[in-house]
LUMSE-210062 format. One record per atom (N, C-alpha, C): x, y, z; residue in one letter. Coordinates in nm, 2 decimals, always signed. Example, Ala and Ser with C-alpha at 12.3 -4.5 7.8 and 13.67 -1.06 7.14 Angstrom:
BEGIN
<pt xx="+1.32" yy="-0.57" zz="+0.78" type="A"/>
<pt xx="+1.23" yy="-0.45" zz="+0.78" type="A"/>
<pt xx="+1.32" yy="-0.33" zz="+0.78" type="A"/>
<pt xx="+1.28" yy="-0.22" zz="+0.71" type="S"/>
<pt xx="+1.37" yy="-0.11" zz="+0.71" type="S"/>
<pt xx="+1.29" yy="+0.00" zz="+0.79" type="S"/>
***
This chain:
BEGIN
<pt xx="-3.62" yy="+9.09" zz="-4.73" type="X"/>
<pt xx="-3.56" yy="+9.03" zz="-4.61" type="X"/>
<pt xx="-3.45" yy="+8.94" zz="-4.65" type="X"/>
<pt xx="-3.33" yy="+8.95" zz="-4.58" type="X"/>
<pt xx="-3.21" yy="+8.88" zz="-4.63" type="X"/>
<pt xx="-3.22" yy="+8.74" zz="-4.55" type="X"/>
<pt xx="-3.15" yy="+8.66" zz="-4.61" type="X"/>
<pt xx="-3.19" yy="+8.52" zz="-4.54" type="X"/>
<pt xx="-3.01" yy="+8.49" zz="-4.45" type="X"/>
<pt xx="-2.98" yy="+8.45" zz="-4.38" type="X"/>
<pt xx="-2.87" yy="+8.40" zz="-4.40" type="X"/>
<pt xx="-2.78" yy="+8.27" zz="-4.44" type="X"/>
<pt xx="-2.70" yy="+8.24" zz="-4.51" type="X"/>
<pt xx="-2.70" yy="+8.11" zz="-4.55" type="X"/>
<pt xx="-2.67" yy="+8.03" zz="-4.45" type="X"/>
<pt xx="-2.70" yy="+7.87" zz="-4.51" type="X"/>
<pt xx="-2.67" yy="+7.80" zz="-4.37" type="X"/>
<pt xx="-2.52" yy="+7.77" zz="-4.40" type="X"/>
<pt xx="-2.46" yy="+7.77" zz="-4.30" type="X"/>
<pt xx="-2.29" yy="+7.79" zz="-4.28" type="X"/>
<pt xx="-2.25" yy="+7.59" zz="-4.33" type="X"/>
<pt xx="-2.16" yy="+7.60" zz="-4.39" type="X"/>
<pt xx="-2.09" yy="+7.47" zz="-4.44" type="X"/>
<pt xx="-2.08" yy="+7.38" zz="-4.25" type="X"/>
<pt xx="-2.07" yy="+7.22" zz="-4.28" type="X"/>
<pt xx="-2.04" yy="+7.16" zz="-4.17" type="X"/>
<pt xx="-1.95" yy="+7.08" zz="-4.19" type="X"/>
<pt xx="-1.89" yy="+7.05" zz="-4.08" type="X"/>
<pt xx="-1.73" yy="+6.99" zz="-4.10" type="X"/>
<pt xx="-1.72" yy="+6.91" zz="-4.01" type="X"/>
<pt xx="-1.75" yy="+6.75" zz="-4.08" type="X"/>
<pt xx="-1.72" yy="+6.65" zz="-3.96" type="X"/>
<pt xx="-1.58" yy="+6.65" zz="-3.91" type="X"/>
<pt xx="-1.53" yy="+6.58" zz="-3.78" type="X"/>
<pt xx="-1.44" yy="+6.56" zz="-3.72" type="X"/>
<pt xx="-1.33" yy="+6.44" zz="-3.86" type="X"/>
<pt xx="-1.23" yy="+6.46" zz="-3.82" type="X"/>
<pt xx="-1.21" yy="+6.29" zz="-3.90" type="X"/>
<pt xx="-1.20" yy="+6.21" zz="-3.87" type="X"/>
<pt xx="-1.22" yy="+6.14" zz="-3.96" type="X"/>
<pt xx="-1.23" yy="+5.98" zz="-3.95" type="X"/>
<pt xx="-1.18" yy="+5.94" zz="-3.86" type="X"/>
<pt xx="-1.25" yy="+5.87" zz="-3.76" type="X"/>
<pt xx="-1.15" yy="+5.75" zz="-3.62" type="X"/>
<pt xx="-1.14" yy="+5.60" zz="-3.66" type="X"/>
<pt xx="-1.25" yy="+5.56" zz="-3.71" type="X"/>
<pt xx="-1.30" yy="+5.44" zz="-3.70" type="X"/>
<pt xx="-1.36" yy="+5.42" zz="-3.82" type="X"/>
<pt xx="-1.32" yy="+5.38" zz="-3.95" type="X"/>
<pt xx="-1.38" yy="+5.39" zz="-4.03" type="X"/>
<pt xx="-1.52" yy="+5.24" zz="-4.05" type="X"/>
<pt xx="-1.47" yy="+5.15" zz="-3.97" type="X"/>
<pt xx="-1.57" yy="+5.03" zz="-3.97" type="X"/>
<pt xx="-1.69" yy="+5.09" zz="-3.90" type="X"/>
<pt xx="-1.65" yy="+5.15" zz="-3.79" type="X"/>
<pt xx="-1.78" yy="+5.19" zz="-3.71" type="X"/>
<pt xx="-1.84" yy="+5.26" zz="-3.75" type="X"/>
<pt xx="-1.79" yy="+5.37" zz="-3.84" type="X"/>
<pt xx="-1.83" yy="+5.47" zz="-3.91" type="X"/>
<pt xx="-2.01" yy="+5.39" zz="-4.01" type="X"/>
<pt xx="-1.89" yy="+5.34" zz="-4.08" type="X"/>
<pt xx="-1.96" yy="+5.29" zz="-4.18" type="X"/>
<pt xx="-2.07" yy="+5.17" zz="-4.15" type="X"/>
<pt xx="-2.01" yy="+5.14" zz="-4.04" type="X"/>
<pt xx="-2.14" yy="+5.04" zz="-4.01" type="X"/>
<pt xx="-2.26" yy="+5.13" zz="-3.97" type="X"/>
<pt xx="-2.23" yy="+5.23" zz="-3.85" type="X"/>
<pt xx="-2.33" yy="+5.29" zz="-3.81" type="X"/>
<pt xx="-2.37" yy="+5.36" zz="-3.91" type="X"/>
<pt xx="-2.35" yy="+5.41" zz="-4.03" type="X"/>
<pt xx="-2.46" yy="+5.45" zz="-4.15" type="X"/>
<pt xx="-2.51" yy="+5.37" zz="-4.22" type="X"/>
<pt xx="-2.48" yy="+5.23" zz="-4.26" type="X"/>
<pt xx="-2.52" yy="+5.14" zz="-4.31" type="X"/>
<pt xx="-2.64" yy="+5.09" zz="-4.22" type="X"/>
<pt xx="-2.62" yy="+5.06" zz="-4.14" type="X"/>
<pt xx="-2.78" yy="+5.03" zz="-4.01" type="X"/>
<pt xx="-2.88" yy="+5.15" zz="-4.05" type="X"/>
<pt xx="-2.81" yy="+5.23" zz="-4.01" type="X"/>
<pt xx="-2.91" yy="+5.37" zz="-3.99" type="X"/>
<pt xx="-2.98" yy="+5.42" zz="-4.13" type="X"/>
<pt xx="-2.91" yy="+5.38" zz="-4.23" type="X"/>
<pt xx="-3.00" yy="+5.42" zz="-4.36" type="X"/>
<pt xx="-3.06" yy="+5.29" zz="-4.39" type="X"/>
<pt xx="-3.01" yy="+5.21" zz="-4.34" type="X"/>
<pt xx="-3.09" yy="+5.08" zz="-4.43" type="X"/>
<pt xx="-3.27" yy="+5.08" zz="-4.28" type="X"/>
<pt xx="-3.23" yy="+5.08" zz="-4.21" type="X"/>
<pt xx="-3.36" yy="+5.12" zz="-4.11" type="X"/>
<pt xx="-3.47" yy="+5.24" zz="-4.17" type="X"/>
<pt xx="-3.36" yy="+5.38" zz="-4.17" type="X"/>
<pt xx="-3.46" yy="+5.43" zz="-4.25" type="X"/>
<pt xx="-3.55" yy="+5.41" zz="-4.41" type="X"/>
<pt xx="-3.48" yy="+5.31" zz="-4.45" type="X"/>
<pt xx="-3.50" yy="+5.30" zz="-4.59" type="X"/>
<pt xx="-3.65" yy="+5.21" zz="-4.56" type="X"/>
<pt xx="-3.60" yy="+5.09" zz="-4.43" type="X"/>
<pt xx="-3.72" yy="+4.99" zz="-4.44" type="X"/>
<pt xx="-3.87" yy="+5.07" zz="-4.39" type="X"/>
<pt xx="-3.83" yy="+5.20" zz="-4.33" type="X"/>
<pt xx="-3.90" yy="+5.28" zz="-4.24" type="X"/>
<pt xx="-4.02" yy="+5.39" zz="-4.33" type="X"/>
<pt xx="-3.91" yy="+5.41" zz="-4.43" type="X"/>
<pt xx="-4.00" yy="+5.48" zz="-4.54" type="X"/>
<pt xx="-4.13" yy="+5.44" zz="-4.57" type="X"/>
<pt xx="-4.07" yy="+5.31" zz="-4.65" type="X"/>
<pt xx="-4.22" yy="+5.30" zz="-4.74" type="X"/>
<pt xx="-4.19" yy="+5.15" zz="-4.66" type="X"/>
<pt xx="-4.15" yy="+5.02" zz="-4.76" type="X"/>
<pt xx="-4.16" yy="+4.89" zz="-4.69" type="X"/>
<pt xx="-4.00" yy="+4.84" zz="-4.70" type="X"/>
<pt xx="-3.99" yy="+4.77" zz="-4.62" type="X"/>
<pt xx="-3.89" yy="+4.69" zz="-4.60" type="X"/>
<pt xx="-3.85" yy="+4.56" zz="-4.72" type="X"/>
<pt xx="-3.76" yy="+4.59" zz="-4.78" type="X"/>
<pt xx="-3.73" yy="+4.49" zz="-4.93" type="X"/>
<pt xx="-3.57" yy="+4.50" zz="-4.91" type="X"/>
<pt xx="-3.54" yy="+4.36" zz="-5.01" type="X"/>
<pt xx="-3.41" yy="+4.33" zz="-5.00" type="X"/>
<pt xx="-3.32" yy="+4.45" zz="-5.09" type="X"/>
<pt xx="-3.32" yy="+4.50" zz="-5.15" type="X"/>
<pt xx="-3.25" yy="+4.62" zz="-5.23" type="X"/>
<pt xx="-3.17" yy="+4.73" zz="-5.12" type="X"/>
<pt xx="-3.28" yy="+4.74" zz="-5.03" type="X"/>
<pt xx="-3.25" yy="+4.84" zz="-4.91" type="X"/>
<pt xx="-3.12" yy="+4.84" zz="-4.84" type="X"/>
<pt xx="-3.08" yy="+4.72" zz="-4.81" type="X"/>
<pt xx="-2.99" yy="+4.71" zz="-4.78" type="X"/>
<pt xx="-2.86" yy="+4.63" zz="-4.85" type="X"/>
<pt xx="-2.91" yy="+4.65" zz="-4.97" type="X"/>
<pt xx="-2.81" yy="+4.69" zz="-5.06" type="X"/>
<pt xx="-2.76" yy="+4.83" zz="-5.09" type="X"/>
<pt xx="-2.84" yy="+4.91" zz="-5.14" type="X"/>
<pt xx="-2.83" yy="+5.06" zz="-5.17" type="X"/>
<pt xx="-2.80" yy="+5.11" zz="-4.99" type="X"/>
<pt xx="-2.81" yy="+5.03" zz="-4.86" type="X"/>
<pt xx="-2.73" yy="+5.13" zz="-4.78" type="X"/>
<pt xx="-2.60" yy="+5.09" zz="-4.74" type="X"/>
<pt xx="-2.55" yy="+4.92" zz="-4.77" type="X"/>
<pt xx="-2.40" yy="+4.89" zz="-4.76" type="X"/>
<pt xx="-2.31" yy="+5.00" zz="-4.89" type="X"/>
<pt xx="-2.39" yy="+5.01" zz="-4.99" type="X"/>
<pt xx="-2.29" yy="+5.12" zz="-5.11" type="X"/>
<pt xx="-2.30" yy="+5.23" zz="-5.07" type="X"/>
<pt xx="-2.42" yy="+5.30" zz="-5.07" type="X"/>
<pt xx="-2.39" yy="+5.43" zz="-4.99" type="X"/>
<pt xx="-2.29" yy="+5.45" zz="-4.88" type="X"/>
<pt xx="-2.27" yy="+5.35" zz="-4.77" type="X"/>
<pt xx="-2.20" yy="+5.38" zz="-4.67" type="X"/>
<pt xx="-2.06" yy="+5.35" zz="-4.68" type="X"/>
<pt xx="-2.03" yy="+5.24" zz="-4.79" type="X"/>
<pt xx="-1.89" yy="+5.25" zz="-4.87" type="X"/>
<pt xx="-1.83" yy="+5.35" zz="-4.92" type="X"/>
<pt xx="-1.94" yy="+5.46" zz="-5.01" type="X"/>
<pt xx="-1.92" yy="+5.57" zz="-5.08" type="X"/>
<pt xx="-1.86" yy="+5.67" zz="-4.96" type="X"/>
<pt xx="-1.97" yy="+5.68" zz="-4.89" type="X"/>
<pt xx="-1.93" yy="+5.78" zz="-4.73" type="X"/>
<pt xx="-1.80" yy="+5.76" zz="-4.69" type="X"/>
<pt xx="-1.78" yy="+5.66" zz="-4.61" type="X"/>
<pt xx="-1.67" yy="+5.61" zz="-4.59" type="X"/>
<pt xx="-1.54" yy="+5.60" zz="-4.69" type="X"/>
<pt xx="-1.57" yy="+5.58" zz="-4.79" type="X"/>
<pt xx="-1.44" yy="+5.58" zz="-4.85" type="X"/>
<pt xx="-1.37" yy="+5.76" zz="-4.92" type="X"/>
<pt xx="-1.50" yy="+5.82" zz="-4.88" type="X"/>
<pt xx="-1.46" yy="+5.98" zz="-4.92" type="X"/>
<pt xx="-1.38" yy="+6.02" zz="-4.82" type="X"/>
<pt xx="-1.45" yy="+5.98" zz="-4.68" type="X"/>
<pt xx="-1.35" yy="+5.99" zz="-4.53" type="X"/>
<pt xx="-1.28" yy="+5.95" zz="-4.55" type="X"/>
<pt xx="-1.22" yy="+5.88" zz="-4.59" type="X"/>
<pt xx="-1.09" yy="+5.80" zz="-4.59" type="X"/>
<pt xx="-0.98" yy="+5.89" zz="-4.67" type="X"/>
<pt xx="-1.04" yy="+5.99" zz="-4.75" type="X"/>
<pt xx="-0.96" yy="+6.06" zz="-4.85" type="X"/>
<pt xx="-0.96" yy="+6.19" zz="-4.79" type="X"/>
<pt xx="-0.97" yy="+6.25" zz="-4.70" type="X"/>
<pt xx="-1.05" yy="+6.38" zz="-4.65" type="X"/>
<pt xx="-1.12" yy="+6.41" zz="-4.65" type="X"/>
<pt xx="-1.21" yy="+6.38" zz="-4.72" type="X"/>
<pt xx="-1.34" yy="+6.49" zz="-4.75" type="X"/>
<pt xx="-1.45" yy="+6.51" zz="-4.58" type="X"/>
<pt xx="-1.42" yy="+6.57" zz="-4.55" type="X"/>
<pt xx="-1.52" yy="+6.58" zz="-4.42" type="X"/>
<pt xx="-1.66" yy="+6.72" zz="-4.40" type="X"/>
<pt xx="-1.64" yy="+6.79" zz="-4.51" type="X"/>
<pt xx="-1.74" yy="+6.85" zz="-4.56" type="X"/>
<pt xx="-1.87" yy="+6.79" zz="-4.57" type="X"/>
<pt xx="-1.97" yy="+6.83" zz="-4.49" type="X"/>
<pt xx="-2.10" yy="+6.74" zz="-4.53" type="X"/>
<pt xx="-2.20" yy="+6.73" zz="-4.66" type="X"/>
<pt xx="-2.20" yy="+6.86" zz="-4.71" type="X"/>
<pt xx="-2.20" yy="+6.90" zz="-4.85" type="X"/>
<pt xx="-2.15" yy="+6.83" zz="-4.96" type="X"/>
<pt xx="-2.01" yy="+6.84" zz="-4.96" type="X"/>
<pt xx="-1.93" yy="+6.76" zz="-5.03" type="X"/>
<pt xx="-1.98" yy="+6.61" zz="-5.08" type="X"/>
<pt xx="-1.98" yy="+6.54" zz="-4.91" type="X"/>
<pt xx="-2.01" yy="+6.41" zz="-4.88" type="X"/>
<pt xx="-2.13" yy="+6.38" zz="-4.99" type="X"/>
<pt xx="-2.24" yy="+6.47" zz="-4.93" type="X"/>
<pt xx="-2.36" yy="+6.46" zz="-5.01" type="X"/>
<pt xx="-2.38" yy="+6.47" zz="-5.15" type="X"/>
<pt xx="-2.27" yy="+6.52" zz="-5.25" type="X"/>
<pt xx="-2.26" yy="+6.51" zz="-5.40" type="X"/>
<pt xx="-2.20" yy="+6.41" zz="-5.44" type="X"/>
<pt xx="-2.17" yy="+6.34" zz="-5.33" type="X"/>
<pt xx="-2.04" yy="+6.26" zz="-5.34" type="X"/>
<pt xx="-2.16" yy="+6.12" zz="-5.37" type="X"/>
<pt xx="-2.22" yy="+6.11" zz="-5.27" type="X"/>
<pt xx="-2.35" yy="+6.04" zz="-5.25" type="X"/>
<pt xx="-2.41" yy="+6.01" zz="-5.38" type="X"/>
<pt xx="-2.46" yy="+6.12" zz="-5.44" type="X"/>
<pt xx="-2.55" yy="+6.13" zz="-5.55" type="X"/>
<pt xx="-2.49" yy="+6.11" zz="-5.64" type="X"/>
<pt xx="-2.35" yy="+6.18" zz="-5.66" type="X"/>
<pt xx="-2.32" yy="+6.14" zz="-5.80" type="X"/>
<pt xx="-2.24" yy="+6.00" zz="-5.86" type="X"/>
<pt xx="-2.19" yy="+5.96" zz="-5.72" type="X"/>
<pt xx="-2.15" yy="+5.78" zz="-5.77" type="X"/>
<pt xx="-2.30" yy="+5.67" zz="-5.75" type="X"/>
<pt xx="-2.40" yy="+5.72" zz="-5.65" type="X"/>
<pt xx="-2.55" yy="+5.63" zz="-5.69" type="X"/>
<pt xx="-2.58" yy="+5.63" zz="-5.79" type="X"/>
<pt xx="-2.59" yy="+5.77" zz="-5.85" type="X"/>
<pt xx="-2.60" yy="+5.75" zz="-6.05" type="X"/>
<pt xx="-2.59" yy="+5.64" zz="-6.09" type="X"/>
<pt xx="-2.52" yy="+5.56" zz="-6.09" type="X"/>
<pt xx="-2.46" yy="+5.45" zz="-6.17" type="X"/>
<pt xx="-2.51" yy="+5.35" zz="-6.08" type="X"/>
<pt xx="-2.62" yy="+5.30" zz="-5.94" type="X"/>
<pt xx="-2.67" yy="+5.21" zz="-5.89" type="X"/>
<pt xx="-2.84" yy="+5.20" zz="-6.00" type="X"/>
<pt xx="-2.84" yy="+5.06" zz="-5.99" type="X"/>
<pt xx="-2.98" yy="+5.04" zz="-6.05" type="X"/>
<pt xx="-3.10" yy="+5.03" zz="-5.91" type="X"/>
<pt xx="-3.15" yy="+5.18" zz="-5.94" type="X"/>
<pt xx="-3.25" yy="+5.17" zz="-5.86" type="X"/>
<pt xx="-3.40" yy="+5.11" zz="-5.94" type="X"/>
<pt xx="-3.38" yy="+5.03" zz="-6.01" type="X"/>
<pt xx="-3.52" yy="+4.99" zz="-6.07" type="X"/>
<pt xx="-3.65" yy="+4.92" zz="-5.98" type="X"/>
<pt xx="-3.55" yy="+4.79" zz="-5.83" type="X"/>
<pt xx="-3.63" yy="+4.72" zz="-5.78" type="X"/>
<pt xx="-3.63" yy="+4.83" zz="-5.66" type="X"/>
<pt xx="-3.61" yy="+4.96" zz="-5.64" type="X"/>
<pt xx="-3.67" yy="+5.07" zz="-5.50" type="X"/>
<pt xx="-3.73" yy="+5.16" zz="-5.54" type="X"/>
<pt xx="-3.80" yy="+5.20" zz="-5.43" type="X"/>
<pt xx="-3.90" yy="+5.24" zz="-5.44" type="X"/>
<pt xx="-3.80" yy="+5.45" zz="-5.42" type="X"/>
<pt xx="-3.69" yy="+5.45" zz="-5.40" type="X"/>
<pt xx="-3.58" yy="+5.51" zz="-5.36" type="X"/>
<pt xx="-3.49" yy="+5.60" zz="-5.52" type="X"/>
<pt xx="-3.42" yy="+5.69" zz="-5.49" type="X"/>
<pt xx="-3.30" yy="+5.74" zz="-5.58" type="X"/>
<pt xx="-3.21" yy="+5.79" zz="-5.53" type="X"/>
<pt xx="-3.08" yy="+5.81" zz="-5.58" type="X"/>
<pt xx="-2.96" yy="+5.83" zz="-5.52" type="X"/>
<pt xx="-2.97" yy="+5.97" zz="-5.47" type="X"/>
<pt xx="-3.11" yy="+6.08" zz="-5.49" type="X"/>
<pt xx="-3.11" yy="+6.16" zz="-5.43" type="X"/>
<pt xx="-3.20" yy="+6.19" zz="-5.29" type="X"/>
<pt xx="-3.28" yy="+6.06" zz="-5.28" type="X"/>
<pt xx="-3.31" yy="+6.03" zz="-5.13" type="X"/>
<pt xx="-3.25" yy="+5.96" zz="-5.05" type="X"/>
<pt xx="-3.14" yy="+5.89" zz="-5.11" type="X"/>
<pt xx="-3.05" yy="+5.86" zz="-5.01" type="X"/>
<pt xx="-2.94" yy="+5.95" zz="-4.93" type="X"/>
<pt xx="-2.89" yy="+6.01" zz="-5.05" type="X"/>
<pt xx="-2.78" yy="+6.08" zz="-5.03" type="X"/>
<pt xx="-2.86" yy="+6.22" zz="-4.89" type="X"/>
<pt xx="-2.98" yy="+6.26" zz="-4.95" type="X"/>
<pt xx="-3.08" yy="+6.34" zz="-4.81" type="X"/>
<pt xx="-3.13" yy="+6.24" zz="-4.69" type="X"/>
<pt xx="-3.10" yy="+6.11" zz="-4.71" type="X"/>
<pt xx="-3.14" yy="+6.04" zz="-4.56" type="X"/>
<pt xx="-2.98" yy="+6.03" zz="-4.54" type="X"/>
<pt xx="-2.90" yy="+6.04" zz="-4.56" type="X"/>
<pt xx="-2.73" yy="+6.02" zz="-4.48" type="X"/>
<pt xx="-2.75" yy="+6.16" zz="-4.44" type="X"/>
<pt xx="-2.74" yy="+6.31" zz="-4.52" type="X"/>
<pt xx="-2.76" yy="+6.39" zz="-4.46" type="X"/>
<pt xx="-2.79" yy="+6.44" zz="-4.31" type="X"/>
<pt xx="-2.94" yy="+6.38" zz="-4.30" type="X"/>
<pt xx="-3.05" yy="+6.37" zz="-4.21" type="X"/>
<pt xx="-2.98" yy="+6.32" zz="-4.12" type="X"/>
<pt xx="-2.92" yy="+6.16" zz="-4.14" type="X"/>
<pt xx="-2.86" yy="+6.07" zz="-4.02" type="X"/>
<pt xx="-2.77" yy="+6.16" zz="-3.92" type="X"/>
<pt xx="-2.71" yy="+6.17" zz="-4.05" type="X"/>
<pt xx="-2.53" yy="+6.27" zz="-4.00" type="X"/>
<pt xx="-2.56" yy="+6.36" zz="-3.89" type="X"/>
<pt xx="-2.68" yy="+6.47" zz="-3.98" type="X"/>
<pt xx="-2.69" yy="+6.58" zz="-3.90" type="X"/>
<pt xx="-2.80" yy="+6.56" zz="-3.76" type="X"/>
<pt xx="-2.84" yy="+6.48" zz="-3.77" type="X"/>
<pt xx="-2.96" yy="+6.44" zz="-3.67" type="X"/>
<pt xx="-2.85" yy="+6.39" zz="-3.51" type="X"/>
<pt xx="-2.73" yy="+6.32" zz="-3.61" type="X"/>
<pt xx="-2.65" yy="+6.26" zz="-3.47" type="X"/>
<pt xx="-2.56" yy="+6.37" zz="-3.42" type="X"/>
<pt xx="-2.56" yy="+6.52" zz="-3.52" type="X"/>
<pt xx="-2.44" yy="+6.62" zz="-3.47" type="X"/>
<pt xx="-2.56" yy="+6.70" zz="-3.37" type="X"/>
<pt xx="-2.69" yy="+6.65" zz="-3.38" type="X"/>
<pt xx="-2.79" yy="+6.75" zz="-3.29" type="X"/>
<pt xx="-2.83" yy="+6.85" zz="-3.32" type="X"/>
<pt xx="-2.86" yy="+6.87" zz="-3.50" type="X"/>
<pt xx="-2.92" yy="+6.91" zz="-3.55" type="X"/>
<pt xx="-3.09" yy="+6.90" zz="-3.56" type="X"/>
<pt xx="-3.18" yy="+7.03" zz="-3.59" type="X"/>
<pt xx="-3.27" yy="+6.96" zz="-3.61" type="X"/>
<pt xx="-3.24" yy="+6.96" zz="-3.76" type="X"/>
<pt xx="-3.33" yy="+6.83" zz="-3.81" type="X"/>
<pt xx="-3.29" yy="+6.83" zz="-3.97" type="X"/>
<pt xx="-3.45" yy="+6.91" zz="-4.02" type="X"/>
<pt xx="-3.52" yy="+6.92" zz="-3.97" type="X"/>
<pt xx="-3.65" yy="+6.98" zz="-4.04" type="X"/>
<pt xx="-3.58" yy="+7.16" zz="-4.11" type="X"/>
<pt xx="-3.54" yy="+7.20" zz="-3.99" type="X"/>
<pt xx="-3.49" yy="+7.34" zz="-3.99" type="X"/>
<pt xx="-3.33" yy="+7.40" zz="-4.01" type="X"/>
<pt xx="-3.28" yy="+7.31" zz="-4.01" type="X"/>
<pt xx="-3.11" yy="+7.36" zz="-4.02" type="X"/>
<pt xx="-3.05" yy="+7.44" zz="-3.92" type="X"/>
<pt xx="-3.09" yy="+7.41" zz="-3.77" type="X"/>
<pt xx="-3.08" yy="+7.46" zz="-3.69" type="X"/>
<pt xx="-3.05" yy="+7.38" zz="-3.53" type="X"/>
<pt xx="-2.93" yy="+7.41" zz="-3.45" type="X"/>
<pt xx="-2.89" yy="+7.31" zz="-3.38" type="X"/>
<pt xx="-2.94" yy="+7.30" zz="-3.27" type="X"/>
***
């Protein structure tokens, strides 16, 4: 049985990059306290991640994909020692946010 892939997504660009980046910054640092417990790191690792986001917008990249490597491979270099967290469950909760606010479901990849 052939599967079909899921099709690439393409944010709009950038309008607002403060708002942008604020509203991911709340939104992952909530889910971060939502996870497991609420600790000061959290909202560390979600003001950089939404720097990272934001500053890729800022250069084009509006590929969600993209975004998402983009995510993981400059957290690399974040010391996740005091979370309970890695730059690859962050970079899957912006995912989630992104596509949850395009009206996606995120369980299923389907809008």
């Amino acid at each position: 049985m052939a599967v079909d892939p899921i099709p690439p997504i393409t944010l709009p660009p950038i309008q607002d990059p403060v708002q942008e980046g604020d509203w991911l910054r709340q939104g992952l640092q909530q889910w971060l306290n939502q996870e497991f417990i609420p600790e000061g790191i959290n909202a560390t690792i979600a003001e950089r991640a939404a720097q990272i986001f934001v500053r890729q917008r800022l250069e084009g990249e509006n590929d969600l994909g993209s975004l998402v490597i983009a995510i993981v491979t400059e957290m690399q270099a974040f010391d996740f020692r005091e979370s309970f967290f890695s730059e690859f469950a962050v970079a899957n909760a912006v995912s989630d946010l992104i596509l949850e606010s395009l009206g996606y479901e995120t369980c299923c990849g389907q809008s």
